[in-house]
PQR file of N, CA, C, O and H, with PARSE charges and radii, in Angstrom:
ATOM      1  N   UNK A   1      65.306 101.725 114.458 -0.4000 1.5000
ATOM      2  CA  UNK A   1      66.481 102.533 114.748 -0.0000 2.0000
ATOM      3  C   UNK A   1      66.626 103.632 113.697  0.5500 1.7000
ATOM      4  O   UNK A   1      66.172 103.331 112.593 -0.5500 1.4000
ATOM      5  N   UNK A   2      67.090 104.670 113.800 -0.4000 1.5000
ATOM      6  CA  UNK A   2      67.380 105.976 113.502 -0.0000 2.0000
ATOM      7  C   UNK A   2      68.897 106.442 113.460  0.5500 1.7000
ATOM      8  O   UNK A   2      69.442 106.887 114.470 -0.5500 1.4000
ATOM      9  H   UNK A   2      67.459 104.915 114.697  0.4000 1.0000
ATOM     10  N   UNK A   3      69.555 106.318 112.238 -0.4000 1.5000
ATOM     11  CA  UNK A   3      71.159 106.992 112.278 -0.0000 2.0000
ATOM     12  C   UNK A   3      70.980 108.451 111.898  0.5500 1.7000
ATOM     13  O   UNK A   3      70.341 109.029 111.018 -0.5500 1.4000
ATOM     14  H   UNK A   3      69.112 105.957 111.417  0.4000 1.0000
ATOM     15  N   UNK A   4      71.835 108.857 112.951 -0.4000 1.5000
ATOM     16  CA  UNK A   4      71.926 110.686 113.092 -0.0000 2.0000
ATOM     17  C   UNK A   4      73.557 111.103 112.701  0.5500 1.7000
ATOM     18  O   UNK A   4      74.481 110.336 112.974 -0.5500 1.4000
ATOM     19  H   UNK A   4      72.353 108.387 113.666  0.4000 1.0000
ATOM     20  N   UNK A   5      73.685 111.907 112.290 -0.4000 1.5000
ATOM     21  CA  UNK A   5      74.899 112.421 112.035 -0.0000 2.0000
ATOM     22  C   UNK A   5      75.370 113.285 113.592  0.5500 1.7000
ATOM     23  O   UNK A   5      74.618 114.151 114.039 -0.5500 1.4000
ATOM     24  H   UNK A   5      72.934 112.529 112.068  0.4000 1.0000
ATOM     25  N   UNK A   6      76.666 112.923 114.298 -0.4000 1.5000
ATOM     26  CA  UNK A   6      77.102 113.509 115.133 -0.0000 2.0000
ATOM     27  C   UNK A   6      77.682 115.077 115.024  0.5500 1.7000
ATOM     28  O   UNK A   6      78.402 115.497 115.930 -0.5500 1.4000
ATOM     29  H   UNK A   6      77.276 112.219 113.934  0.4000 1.0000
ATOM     30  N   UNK A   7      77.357 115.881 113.941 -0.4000 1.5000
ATOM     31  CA  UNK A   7      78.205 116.943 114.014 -0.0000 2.0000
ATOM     32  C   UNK A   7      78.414 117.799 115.153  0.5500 1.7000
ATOM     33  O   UNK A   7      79.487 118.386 115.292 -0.5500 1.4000
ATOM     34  H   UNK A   7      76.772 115.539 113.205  0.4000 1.0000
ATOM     35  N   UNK A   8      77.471 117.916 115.979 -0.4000 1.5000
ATOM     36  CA  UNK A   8      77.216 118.829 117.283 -0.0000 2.0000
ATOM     37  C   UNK A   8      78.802 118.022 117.881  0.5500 1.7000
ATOM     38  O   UNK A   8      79.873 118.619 117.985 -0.5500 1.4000
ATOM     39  H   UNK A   8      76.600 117.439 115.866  0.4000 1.0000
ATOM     40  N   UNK A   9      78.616 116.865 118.141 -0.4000 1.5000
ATOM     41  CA  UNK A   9      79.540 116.280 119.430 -0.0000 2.0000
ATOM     42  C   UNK A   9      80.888 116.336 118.594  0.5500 1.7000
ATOM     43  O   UNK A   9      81.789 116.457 119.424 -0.5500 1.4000
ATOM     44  H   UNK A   9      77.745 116.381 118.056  0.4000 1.0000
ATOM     45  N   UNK A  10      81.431 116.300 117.285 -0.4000 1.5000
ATOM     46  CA  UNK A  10      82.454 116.229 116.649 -0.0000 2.0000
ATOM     47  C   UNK A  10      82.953 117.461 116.763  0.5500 1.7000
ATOM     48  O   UNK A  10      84.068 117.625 117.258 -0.5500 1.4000
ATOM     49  H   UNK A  10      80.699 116.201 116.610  0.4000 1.0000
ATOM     50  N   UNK A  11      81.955 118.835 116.178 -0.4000 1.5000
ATOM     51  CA  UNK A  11      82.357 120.250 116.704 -0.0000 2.0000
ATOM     52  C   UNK A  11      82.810 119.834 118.171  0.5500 1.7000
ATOM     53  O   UNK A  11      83.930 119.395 118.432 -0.5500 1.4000
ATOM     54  H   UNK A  11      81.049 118.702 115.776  0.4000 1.0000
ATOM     55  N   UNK A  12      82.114 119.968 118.801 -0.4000 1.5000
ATOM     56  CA  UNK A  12      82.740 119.801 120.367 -0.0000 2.0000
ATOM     57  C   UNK A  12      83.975 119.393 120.446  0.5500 1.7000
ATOM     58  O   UNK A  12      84.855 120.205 120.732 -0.5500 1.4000
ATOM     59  H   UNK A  12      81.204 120.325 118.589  0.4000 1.0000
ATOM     60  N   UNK A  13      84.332 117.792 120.160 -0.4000 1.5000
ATOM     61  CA  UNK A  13      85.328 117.084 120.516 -0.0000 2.0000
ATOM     62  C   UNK A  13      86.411 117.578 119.930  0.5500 1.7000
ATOM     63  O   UNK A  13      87.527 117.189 120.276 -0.5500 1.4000
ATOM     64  H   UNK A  13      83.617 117.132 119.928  0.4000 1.0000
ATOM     65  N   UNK A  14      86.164 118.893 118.551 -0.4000 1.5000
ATOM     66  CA  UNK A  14      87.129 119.064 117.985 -0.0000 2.0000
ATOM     67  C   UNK A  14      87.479 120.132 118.175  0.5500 1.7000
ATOM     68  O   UNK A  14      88.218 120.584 117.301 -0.5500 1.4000
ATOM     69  H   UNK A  14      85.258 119.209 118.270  0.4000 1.0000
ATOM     70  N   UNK A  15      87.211 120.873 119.127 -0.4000 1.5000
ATOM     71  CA  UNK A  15      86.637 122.208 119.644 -0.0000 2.0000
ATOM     72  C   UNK A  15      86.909 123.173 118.338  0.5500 1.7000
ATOM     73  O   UNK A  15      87.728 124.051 118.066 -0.5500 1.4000
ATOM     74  H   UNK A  15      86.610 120.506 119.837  0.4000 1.0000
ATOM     75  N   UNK A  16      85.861 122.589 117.710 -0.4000 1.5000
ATOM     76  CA  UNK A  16      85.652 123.454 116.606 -0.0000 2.0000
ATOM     77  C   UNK A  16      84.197 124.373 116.495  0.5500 1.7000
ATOM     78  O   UNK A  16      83.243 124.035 117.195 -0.5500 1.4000
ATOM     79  H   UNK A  16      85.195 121.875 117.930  0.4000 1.0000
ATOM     80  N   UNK A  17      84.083 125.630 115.514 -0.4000 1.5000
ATOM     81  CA  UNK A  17      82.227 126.337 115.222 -0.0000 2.0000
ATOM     82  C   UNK A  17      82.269 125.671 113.924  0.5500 1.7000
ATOM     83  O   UNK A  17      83.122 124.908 113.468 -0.5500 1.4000
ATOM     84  H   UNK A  17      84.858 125.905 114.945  0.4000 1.0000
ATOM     85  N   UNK A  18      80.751 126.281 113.219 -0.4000 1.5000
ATOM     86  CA  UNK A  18      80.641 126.012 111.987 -0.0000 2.0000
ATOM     87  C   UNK A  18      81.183 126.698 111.122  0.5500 1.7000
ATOM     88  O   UNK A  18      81.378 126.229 110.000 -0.5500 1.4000
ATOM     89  H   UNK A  18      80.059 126.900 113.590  0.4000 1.0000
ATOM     90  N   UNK A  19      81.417 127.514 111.336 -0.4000 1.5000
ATOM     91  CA  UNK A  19      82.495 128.624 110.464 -0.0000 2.0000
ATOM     92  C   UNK A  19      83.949 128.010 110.250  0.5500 1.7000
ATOM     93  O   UNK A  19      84.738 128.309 109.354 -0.5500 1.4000
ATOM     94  H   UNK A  19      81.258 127.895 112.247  0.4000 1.0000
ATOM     95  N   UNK A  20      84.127 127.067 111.295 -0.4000 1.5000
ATOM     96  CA  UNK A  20      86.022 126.075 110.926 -0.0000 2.0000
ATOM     97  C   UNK A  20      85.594 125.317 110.145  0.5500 1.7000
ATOM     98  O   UNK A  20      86.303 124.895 109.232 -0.5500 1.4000
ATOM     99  H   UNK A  20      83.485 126.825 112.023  0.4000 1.0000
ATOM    100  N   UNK A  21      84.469 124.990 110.284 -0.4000 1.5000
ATOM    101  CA  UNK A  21      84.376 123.609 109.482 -0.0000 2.0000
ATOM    102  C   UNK A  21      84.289 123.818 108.134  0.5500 1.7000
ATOM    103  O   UNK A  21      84.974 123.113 107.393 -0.5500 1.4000
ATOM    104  H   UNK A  21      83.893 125.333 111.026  0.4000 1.0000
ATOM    105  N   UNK A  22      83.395 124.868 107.570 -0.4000 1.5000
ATOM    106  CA  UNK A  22      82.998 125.156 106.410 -0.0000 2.0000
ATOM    107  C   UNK A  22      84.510 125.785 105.808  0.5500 1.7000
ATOM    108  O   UNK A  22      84.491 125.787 104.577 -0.5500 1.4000
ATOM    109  H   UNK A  22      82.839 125.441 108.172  0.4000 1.0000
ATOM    110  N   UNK A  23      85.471 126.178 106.235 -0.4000 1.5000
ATOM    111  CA  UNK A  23      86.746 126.283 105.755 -0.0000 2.0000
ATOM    112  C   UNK A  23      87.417 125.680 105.569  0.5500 1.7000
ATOM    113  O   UNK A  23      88.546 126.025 105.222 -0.5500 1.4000
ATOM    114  H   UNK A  23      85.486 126.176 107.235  0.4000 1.0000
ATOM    115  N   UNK A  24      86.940 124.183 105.750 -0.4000 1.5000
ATOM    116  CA  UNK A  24      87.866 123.020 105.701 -0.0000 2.0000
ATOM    117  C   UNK A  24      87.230 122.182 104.533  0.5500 1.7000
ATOM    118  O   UNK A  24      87.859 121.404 103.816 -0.5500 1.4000
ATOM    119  H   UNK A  24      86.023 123.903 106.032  0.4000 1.0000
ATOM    120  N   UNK A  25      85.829 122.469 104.447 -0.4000 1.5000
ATOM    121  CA  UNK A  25      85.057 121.673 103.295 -0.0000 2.0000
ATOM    122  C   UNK A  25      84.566 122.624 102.432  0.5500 1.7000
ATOM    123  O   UNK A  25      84.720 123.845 102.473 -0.5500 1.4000
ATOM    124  H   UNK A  25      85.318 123.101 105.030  0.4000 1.0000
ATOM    125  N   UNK A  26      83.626 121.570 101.215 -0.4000 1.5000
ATOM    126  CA  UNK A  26      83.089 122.419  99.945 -0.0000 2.0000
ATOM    127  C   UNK A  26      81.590 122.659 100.276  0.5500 1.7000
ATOM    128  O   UNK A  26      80.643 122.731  99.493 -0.5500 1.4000
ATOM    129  H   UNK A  26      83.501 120.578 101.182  0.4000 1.0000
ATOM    130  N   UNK A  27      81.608 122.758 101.568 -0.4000 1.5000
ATOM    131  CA  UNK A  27      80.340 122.870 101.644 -0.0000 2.0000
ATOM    132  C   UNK A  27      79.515 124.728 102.690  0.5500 1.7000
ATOM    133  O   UNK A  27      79.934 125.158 103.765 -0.5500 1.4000
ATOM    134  H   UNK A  27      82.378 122.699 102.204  0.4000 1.0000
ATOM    135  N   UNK A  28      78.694 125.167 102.084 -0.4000 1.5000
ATOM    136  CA  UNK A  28      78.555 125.934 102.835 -0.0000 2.0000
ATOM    137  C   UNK A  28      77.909 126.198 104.472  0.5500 1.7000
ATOM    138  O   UNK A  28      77.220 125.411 105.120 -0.5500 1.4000
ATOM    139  H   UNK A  28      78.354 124.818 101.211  0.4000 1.0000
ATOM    140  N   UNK A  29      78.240 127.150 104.751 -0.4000 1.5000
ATOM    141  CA  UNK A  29      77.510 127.268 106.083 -0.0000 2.0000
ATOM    142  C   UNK A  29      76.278 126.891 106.206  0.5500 1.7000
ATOM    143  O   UNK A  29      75.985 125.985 106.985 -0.5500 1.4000
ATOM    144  H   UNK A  29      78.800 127.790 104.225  0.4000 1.0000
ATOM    145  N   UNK A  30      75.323 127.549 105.429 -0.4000 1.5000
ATOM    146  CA  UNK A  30      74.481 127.307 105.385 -0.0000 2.0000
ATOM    147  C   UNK A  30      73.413 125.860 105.506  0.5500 1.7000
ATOM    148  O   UNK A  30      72.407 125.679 106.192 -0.5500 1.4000
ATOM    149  H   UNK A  30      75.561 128.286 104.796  0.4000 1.0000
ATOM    150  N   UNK A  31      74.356 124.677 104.210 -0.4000 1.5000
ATOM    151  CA  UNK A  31      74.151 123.209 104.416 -0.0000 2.0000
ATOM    152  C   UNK A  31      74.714 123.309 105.563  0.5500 1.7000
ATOM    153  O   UNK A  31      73.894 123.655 106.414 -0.5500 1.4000
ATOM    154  H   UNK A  31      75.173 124.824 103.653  0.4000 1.0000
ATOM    155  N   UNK A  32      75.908 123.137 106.026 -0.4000 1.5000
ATOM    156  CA  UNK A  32      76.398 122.654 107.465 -0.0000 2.0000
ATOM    157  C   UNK A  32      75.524 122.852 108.553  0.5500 1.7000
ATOM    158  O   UNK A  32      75.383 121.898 109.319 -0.5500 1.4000
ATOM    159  H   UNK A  32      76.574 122.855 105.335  0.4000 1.0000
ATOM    160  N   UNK A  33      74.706 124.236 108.854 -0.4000 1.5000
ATOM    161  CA  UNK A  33      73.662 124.477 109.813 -0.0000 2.0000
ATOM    162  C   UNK A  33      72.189 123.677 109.618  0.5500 1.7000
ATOM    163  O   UNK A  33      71.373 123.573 110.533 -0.5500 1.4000
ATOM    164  H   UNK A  33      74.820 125.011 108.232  0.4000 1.0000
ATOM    165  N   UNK A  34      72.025 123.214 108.467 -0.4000 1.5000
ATOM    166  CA  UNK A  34      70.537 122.956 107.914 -0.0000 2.0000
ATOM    167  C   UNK A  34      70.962 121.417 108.825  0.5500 1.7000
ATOM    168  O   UNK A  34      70.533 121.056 109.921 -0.5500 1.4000
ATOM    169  H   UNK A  34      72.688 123.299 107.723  0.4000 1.0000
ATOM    170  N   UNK A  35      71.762 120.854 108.080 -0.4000 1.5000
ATOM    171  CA  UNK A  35      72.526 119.404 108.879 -0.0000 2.0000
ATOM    172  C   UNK A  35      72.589 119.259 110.270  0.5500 1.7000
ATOM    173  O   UNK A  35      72.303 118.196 110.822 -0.5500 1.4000
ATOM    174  H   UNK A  35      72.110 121.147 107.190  0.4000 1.0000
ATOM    175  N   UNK A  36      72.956 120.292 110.884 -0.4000 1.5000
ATOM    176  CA  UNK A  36      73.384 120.196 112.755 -0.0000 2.0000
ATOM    177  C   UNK A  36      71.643 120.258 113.068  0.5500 1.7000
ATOM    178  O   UNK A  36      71.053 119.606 113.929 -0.5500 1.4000
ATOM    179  H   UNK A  36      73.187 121.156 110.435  0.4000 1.0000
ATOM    180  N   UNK A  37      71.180 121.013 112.324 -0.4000 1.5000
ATOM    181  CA  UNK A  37      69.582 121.406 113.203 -0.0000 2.0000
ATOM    182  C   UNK A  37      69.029 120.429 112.827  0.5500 1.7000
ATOM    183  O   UNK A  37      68.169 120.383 113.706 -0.5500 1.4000
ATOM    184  H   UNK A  37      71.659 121.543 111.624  0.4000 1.0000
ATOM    185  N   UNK A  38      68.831 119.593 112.209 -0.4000 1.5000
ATOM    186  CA  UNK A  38      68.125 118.406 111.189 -0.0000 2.0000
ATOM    187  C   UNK A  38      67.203 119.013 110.564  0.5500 1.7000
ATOM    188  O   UNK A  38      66.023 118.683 110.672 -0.5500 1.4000
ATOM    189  H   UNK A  38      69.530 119.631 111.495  0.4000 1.0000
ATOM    190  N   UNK A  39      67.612 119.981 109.827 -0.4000 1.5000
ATOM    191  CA  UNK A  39      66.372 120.290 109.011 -0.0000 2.0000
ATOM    192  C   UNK A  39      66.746 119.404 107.565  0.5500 1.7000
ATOM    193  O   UNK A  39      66.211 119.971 106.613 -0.5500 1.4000
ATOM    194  H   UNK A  39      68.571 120.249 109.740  0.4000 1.0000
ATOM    195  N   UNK A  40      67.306 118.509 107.257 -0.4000 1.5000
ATOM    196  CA  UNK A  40      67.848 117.958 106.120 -0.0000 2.0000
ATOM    197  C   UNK A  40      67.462 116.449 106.272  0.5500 1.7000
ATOM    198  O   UNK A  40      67.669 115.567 107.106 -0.5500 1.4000
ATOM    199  H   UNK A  40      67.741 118.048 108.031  0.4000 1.0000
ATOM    200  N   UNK A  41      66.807 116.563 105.085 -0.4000 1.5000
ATOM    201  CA  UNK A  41      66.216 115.110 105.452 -0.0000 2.0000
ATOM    202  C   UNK A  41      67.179 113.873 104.133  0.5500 1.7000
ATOM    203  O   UNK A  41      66.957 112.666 104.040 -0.5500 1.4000
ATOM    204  H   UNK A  41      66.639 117.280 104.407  0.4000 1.0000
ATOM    205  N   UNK A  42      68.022 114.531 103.444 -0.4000 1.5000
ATOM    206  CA  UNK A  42      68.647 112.983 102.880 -0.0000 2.0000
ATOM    207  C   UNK A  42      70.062 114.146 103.051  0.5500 1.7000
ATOM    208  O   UNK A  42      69.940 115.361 103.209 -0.5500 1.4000
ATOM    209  H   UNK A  42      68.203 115.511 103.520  0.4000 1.0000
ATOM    210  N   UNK A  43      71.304 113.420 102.973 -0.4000 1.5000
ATOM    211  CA  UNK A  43      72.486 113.664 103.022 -0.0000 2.0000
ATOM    212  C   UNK A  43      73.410 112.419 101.646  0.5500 1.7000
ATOM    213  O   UNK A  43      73.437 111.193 101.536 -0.5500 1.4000
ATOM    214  H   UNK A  43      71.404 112.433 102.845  0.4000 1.0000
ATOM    215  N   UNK A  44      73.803 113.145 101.134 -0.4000 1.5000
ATOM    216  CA  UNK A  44      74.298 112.641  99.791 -0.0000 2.0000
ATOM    217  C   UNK A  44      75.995 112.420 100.446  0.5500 1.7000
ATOM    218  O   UNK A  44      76.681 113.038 101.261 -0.5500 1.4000
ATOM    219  H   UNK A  44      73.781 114.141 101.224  0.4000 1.0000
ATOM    220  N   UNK A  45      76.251 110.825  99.330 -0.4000 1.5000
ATOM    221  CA  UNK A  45      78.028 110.448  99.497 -0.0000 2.0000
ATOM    222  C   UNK A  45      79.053 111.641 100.072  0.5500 1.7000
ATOM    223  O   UNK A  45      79.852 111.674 101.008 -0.5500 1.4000
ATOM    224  H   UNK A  45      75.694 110.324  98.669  0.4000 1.0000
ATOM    225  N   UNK A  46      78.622 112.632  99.020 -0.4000 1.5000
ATOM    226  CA  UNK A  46      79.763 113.582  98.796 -0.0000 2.0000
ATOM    227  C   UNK A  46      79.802 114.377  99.798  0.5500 1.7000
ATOM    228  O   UNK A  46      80.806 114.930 100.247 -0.5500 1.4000
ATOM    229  H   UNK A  46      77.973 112.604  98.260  0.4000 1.0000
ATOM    230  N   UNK A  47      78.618 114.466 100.210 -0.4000 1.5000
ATOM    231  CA  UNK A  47      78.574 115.361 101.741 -0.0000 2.0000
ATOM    232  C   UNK A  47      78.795 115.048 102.909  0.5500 1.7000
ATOM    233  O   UNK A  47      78.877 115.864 103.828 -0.5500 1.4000
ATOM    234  H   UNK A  47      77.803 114.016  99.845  0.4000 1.0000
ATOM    235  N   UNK A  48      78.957 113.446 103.054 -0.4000 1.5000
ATOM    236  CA  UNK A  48      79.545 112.670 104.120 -0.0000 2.0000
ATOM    237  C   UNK A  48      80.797 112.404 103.633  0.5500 1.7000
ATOM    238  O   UNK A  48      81.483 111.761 104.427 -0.5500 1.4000
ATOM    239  H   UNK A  48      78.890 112.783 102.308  0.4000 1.0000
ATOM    240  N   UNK A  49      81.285 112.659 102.677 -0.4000 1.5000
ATOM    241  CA  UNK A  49      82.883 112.742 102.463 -0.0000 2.0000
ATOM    242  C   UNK A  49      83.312 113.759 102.942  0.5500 1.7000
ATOM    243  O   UNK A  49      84.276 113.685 103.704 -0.5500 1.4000
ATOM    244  H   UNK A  49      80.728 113.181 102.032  0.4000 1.0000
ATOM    245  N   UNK A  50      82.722 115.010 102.635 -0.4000 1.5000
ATOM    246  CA  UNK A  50      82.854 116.119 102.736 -0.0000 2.0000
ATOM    247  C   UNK A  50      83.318 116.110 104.652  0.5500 1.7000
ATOM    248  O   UNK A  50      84.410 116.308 105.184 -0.5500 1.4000
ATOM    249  H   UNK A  50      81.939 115.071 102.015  0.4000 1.0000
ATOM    250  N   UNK A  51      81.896 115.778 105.294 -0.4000 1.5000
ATOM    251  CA  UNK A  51      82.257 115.755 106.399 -0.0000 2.0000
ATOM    252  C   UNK A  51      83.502 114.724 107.007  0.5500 1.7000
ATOM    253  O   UNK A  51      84.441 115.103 107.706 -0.5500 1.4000
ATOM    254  H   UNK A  51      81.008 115.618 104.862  0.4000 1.0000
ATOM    255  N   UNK A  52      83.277 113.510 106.606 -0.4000 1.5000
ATOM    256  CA  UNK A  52      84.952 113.167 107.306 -0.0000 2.0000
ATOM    257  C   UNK A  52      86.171 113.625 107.248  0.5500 1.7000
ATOM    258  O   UNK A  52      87.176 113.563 107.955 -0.5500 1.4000
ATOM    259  H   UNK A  52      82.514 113.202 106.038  0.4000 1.0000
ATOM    260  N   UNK A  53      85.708 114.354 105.711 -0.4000 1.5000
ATOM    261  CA  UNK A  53      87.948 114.852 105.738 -0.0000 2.0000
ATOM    262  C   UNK A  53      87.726 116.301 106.510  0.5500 1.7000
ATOM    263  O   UNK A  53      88.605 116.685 107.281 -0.5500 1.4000
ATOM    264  H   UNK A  53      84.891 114.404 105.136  0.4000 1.0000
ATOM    265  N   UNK A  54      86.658 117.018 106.314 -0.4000 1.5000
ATOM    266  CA  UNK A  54      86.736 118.189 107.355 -0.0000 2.0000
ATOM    267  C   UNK A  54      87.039 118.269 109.073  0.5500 1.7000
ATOM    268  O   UNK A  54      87.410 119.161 109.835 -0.5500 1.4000
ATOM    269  H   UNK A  54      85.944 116.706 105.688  0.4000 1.0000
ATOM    270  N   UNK A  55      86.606 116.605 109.245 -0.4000 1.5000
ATOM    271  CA  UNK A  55      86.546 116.800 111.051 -0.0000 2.0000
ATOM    272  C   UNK A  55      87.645 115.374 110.708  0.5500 1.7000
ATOM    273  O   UNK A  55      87.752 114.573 111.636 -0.5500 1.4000
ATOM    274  H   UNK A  55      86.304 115.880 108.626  0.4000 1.0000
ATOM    275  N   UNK A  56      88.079 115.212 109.992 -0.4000 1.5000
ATOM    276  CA  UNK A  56      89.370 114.072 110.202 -0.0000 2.0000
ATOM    277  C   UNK A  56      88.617 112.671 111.047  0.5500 1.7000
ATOM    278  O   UNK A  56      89.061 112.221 112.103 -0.5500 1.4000
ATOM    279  H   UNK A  56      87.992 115.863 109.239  0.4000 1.0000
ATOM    280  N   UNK A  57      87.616 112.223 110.450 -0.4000 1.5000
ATOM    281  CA  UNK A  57      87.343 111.105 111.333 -0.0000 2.0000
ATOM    282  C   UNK A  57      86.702 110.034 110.569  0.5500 1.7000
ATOM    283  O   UNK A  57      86.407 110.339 109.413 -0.5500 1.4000
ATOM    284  H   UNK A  57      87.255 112.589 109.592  0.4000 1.0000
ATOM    285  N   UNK A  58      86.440 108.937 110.926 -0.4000 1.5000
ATOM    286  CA  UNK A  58      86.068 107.656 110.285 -0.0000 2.0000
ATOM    287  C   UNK A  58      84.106 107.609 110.272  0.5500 1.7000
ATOM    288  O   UNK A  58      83.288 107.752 111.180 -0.5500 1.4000
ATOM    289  H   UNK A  58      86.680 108.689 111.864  0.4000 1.0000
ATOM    290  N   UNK A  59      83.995 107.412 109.170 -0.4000 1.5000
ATOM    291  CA  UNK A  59      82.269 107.144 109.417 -0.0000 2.0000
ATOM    292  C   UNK A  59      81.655 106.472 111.043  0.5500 1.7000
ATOM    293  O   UNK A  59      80.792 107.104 111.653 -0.5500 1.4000
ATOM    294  H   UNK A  59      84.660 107.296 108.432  0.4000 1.0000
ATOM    295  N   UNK A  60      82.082 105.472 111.468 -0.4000 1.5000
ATOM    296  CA  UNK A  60      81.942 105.346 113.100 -0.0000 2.0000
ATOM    297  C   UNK A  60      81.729 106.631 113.941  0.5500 1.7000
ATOM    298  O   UNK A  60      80.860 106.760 114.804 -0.5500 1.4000
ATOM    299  H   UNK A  60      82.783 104.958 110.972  0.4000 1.0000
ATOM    300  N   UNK A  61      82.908 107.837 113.463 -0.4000 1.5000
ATOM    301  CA  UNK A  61      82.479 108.924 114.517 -0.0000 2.0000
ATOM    302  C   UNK A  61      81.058 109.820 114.459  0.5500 1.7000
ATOM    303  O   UNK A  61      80.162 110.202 115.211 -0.5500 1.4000
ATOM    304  H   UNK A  61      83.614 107.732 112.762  0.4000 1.0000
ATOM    305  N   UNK A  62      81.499 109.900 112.935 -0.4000 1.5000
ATOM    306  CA  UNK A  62      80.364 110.814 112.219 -0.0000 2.0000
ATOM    307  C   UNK A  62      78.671 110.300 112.351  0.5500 1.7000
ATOM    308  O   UNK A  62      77.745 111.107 112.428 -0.5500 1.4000
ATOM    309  H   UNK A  62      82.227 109.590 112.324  0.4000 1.0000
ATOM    310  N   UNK A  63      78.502 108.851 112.358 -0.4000 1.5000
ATOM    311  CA  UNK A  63      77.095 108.462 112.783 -0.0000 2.0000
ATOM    312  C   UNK A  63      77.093 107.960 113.863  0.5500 1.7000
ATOM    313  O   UNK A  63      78.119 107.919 114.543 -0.5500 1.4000
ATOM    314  H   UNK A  63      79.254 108.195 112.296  0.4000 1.0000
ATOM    315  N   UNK A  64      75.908 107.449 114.277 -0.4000 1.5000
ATOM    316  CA  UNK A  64      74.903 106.861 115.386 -0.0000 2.0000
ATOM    317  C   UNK A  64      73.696 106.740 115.459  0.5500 1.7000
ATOM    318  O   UNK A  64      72.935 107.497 114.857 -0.5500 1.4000
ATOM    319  H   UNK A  64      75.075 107.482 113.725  0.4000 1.0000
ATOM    320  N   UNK A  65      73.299 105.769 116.208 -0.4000 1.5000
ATOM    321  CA  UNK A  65      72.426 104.601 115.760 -0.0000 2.0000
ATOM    322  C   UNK A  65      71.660 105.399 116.998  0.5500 1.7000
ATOM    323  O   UNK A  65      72.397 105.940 117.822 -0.5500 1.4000
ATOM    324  H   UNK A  65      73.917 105.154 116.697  0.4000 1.0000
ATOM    325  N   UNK A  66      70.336 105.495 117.164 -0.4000 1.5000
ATOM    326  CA  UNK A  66      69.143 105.935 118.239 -0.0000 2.0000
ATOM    327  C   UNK A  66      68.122 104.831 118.104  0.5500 1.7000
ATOM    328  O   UNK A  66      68.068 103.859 117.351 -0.5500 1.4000
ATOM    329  H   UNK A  66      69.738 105.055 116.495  0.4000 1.0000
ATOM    330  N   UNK A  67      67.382 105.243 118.998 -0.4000 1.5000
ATOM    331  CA  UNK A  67      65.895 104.493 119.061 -0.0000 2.0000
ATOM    332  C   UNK A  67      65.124 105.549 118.384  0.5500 1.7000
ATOM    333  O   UNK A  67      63.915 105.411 118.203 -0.5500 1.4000
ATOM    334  H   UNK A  67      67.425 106.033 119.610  0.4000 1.0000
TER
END
């Protein structure tokens, strides 16, 4: 199994771009896009903190489990 970060479907659900998001966190556009495309191959605490308080949601939303 394979955990992916949901940002695509969280933008969606939150009908949010990457440009809201990065105004809400310390993180730049730039990481935020490298992340949605998977070009990022480790993701650090602070940047999954980063992402829950930006999209207001519980680690449950933010990952998922694949084959």
């Amino acid at each position: 199994m394979k955990v992916e970060i949901n940002i695509e479907w969280l933008l969606e659900k939150k009908n949010m771009k990457l440009s809201d998001l990065e105004k809400k966190v310390s993180l730049s556009y730039q990481q935020l896009w490298n992340i949605k495309e998977w070009r990022t191959t480790k993701v650090s605490f602070e940047t999954i903190w980063e992402l829950l308080k930006g999209f207001k949601c519980k680690p449950n939303d933010l990952f998922k489990l694949t084959k």
